[in-house]
N, CA, C and O atoms as a Tinker XYZ file with bonds, in Angstrom:
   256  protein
     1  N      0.839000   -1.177000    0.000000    73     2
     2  CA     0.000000    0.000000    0.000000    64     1     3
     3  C      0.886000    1.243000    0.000000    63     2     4     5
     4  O      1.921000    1.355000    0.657000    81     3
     5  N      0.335000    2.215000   -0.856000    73     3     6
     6  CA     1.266000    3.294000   -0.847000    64     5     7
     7  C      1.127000    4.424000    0.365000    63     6     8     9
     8  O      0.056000    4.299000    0.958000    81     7
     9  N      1.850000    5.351000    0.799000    73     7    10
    10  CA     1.967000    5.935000    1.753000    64     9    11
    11  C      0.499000    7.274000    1.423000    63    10    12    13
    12  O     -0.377000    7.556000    2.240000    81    11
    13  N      0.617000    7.730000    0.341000    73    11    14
    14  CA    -0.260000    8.667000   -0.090000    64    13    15
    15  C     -0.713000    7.908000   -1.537000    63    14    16    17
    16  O     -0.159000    7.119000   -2.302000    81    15
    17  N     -2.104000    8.622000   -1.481000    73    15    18
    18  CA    -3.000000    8.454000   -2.474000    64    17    19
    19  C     -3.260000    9.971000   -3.272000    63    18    20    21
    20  O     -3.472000   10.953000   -2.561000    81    19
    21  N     -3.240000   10.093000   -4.493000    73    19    22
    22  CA    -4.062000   11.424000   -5.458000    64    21    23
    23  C     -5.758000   11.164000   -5.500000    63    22    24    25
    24  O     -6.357000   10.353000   -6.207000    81    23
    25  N     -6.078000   11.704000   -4.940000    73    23    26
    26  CA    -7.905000   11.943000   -5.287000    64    25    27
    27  C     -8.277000   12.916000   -6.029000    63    26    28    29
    28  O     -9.434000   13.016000   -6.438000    81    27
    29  N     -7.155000   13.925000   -6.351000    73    27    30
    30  CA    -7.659000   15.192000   -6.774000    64    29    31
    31  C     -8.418000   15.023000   -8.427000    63    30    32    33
    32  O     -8.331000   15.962000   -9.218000    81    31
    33  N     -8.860000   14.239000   -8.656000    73    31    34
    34  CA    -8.962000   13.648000  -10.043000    64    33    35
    35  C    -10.428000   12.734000   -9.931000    63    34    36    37
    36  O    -11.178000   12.582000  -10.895000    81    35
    37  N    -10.663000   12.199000   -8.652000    73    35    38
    38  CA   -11.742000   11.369000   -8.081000    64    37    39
    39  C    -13.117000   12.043000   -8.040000    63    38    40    41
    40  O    -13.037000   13.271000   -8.013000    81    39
    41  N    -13.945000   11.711000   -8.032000    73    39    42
    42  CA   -15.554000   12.053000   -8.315000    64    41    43
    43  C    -16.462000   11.637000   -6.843000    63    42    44    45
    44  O    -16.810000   10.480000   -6.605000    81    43
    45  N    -16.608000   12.212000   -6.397000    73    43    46
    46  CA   -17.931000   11.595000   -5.120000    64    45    47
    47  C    -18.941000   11.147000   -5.356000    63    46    48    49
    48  O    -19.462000   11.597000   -6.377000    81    47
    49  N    -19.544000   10.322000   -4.764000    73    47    50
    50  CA   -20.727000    9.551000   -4.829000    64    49    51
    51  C    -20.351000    9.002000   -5.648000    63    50    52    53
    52  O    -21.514000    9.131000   -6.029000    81    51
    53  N    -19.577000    8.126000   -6.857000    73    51    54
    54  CA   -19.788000    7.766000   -7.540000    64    53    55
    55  C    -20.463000    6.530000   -7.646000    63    54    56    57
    56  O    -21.051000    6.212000   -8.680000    81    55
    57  N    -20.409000    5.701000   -6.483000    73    55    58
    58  CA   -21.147000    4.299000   -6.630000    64    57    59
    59  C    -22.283000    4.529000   -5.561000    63    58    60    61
    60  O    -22.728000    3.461000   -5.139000    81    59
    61  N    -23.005000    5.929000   -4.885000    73    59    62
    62  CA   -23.673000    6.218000   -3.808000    64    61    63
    63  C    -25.309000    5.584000   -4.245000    63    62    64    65
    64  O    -25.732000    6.383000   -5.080000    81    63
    65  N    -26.125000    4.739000   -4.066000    73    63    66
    66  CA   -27.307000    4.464000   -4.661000    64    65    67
    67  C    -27.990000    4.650000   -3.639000    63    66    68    69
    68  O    -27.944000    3.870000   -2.687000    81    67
    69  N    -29.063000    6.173000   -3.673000    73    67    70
    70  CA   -30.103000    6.576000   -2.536000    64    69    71
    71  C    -31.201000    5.112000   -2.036000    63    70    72    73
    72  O    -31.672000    4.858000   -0.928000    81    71
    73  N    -31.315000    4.466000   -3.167000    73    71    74
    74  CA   -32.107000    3.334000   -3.001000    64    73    75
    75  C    -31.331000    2.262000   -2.526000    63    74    76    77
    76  O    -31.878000    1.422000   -3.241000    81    75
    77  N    -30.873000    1.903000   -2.180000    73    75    78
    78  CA   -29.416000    0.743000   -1.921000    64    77    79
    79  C    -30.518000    0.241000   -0.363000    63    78    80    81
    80  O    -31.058000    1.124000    0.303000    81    79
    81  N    -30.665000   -1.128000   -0.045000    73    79    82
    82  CA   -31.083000   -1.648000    1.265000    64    81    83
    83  C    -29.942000   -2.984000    1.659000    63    82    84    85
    84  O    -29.633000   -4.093000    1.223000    81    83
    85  N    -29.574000   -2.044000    2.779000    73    83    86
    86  CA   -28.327000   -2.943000    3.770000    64    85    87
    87  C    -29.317000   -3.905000    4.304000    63    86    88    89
    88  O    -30.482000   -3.601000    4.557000    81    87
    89  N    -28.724000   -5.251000    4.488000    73    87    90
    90  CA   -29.837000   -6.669000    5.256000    64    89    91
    91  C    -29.055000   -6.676000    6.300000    63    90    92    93
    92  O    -28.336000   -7.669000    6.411000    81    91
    93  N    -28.970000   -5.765000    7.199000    73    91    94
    94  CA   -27.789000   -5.935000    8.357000    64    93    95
    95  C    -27.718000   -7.486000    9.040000    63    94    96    97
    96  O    -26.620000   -7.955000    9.341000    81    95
    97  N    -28.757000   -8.115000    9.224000    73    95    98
    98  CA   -28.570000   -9.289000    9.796000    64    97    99
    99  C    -28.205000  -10.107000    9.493000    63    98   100   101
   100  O    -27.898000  -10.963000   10.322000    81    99
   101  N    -27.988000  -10.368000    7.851000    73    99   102
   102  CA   -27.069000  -11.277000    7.045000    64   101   103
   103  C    -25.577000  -10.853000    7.185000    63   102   104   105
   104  O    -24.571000  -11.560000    7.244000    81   103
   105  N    -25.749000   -9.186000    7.230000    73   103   106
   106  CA   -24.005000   -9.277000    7.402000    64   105   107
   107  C    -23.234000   -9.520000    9.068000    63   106   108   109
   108  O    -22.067000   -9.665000    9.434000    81   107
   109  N    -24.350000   -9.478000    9.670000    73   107   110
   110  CA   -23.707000   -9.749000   11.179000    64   109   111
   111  C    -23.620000  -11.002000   11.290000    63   110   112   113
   112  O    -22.641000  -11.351000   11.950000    81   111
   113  N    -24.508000  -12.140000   10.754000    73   111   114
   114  CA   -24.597000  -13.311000   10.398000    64   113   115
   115  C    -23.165000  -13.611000    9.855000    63   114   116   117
   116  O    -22.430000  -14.385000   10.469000    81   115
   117  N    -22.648000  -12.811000    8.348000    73   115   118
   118  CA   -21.344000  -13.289000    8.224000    64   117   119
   119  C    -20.078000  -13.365000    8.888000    63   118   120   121
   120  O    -19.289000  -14.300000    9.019000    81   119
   121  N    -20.048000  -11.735000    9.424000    73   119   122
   122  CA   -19.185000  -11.720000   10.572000    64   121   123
   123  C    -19.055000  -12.436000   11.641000    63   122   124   125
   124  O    -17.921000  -12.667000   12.060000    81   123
   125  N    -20.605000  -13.118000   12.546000    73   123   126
   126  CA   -20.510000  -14.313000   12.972000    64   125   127
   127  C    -19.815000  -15.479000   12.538000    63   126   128   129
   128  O    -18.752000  -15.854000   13.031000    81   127
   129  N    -20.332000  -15.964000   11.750000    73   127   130
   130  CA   -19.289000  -16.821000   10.764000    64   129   131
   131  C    -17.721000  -16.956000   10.994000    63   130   132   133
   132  O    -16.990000  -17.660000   11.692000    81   131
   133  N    -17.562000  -15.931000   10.060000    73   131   134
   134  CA   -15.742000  -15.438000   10.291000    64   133   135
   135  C    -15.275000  -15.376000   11.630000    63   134   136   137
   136  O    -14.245000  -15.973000   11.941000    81   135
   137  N    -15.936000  -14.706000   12.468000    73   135   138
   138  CA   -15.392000  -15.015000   14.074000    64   137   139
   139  C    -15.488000  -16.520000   14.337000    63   138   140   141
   140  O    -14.849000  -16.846000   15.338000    81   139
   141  N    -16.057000  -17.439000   13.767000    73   139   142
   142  CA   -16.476000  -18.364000   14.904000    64   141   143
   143  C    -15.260000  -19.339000   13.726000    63   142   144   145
   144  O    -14.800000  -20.338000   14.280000    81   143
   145  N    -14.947000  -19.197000   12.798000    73   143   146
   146  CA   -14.168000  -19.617000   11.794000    64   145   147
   147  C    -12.236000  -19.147000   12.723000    63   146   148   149
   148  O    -11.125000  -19.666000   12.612000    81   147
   149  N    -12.497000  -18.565000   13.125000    73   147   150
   150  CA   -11.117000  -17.903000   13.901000    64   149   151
   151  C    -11.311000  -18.081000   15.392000    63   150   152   153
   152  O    -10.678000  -17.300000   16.104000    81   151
   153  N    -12.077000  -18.974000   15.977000    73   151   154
   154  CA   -12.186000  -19.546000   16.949000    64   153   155
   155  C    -12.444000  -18.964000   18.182000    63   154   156   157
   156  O    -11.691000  -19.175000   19.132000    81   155
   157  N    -13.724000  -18.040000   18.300000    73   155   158
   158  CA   -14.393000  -17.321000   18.752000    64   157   159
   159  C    -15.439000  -17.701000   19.286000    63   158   160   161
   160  O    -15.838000  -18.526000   18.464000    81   159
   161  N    -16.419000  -17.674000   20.366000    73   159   162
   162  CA   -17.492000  -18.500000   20.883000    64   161   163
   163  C    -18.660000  -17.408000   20.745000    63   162   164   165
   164  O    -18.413000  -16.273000   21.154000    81   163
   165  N    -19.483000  -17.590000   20.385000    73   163   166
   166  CA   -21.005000  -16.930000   20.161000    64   165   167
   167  C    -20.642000  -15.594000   21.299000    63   166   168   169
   168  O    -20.525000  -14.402000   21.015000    81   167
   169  N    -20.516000  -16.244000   22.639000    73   167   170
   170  CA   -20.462000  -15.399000   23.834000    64   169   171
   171  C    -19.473000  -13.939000   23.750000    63   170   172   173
   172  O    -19.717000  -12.814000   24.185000    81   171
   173  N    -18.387000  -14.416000   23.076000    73   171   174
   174  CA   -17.185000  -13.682000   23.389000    64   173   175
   175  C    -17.993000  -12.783000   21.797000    63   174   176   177
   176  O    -17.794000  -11.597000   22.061000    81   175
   177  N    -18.420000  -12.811000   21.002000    73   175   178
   178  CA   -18.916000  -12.174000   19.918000    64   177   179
   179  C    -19.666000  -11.276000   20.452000    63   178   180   181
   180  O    -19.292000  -10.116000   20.629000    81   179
   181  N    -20.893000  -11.759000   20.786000    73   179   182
   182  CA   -21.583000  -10.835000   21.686000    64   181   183
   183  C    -21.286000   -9.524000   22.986000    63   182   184   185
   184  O    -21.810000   -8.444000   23.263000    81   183
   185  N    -20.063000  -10.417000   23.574000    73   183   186
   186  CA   -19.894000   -9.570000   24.437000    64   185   187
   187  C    -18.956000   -8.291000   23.405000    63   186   188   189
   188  O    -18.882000   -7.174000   23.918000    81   187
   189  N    -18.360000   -8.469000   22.173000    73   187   190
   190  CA   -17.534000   -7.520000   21.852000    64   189   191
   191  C    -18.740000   -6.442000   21.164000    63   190   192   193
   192  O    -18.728000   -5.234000   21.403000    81   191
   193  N    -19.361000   -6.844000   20.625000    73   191   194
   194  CA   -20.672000   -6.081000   20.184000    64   193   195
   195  C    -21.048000   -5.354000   20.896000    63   194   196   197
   196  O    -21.009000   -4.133000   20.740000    81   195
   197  N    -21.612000   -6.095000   22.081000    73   195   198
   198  CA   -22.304000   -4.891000   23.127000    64   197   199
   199  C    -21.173000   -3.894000   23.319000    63   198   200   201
   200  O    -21.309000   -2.729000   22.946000    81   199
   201  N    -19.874000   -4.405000   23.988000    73   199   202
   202  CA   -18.821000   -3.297000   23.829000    64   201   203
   203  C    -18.968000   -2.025000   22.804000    63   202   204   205
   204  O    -19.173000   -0.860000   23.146000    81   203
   205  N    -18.816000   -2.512000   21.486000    73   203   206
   206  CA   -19.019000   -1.723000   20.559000    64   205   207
   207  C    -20.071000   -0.625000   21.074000    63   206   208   209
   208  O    -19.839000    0.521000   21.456000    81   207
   209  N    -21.232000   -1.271000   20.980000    73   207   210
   210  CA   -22.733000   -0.145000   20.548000    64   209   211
   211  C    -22.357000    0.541000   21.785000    63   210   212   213
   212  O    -22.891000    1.649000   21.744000    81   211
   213  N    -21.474000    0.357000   23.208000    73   211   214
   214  CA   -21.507000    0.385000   24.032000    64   213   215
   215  C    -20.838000    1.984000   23.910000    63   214   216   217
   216  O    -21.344000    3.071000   24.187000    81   215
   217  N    -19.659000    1.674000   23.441000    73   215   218
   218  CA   -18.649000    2.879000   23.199000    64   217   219
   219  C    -19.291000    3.764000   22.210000    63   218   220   221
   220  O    -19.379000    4.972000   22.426000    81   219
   221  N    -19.718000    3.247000   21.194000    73   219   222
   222  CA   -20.451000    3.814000   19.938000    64   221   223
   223  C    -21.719000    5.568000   20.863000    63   222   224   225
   224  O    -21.755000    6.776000   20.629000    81   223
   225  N    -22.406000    4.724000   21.770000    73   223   226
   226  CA   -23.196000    5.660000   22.355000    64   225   227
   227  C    -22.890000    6.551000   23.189000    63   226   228   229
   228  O    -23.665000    7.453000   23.511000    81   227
   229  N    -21.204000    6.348000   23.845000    73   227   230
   230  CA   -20.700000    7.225000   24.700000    64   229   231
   231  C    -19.756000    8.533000   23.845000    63   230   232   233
   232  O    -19.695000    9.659000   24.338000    81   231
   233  N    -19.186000    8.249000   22.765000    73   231   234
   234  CA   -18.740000    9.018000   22.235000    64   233   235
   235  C    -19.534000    9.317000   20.486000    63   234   236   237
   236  O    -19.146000    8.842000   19.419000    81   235
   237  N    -20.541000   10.111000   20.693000    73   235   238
   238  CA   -21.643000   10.007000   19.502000    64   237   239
   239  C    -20.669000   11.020000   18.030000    63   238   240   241
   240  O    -20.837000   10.925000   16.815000    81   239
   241  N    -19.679000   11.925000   18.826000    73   239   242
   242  CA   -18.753000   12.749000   18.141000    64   241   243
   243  C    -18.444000   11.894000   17.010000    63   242   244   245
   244  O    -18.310000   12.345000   15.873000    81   243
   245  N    -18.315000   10.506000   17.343000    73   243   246
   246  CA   -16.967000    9.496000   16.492000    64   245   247
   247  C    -17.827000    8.781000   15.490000    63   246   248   249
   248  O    -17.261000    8.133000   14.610000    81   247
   249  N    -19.138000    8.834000   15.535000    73   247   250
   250  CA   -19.963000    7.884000   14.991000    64   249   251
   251  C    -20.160000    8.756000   13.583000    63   250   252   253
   252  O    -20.113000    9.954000   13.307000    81   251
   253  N    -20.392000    7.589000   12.876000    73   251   254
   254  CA   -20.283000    8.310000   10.759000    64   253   255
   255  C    -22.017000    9.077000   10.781000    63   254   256
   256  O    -22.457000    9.638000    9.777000    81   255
């Protein structure tokens, strides 16, 4: 990977689709998966999640 990137040439939104529907539960489903594939227990998944939404709600500054 290079140290710097040129964007000055790049376009926004270009792949942005207002209509686009995320199935969030299939992708948490995959990420389940992959954790439990890297030897992870349902529990320890969960508990990092809640962590997450956990931190997610204390610092709302950081959230996209």
């Amino acid at each position: 990977m290079k140290d710097s990137y040129d964007f000055s040439k790049g376009s926004r939104g270009k792949f942005y689709r207002k209509d686009a529907v995320i199935r969030l539960p299939a992708v948490i489903a995959d990420l389940k998966r992959e954790a439990r594939a890297s030897g992870l227990t349902d529990q320890e998944i969960d508990a990092e999640l809640k962590a997450w939404r956990k931190e997610r709600k204390s610092n709302p500054s950081k959230n996209p």
